[in-house]
Residue, then its C-alpha position, 0 to 999 in steps of 0.5 A: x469508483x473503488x480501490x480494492x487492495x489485494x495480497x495480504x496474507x499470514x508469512x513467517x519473518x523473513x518471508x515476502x509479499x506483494x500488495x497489489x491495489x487496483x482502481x475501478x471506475x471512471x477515477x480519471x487521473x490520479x496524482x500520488x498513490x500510497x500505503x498506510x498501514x494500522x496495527x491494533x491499538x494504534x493510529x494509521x500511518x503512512x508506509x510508503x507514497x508514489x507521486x504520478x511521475x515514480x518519485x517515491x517516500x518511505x517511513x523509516x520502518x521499510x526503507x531497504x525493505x519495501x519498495x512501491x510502485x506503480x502502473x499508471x496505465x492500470x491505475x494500480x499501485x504495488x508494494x513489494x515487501x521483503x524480510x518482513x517482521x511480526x511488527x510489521x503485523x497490520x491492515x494495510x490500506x492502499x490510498x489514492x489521490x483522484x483529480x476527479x474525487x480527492x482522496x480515495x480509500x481502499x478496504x484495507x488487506x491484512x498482513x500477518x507476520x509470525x515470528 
């Protein structure tokens, strides 16, 4: 059982990308799916959540901007993310609460943002 997150890549300001995170295995059924993100030199934090039934939470940093979502069908969980900023910069991790595991972790995809 995995997590594998894909989409990150290096985008002018402005620019758009779609993170994409895919479970593989026997994961069963999973409850709230989620993005943090970690910039160097400081602690990991939540972007954005995504309850099983679509209710979604956003940091302040991304609202307007990201939007989350889902496929449970797939066991994937997206985040589109639009006029993105250099302080947007980070390893972005996806997270999914498994009934059958806890919490899971993917490896994390960087994004990188120039100004």
């Amino acid at each position: 059982v995995q997590l594998q997150a894909s989409g990150g890549g290096l985008v002018q300001a402005g620019d758009t990308l779609r993170l994409s995170c895919a479970a593989s295995g026997s994961i069963g059924v999973i409850l709230a799916m989620a993005w943090y993100r970690q910039a160097p030199g400081t602690q990991r934090e939540l972007v954005a959540s995504i309850t099983r039934g679509g209710s979604t939470n956003y940091a302040e940093s991304g609202k307007g901007r990201f939007t989350i979502t889902r496929d449970n069908a797939k066991n994937t969980v997206y985040l589109q993310m639009d006029s993105l900023k250099p302080e947007d910069t980070a390893v972005y991790y996806c997270n999914a609460n498994s009934i059958r595991y806890g919490p899971l972790w993917g490896k994390g995809t960087l994004v990188t943002v120039s100004s």
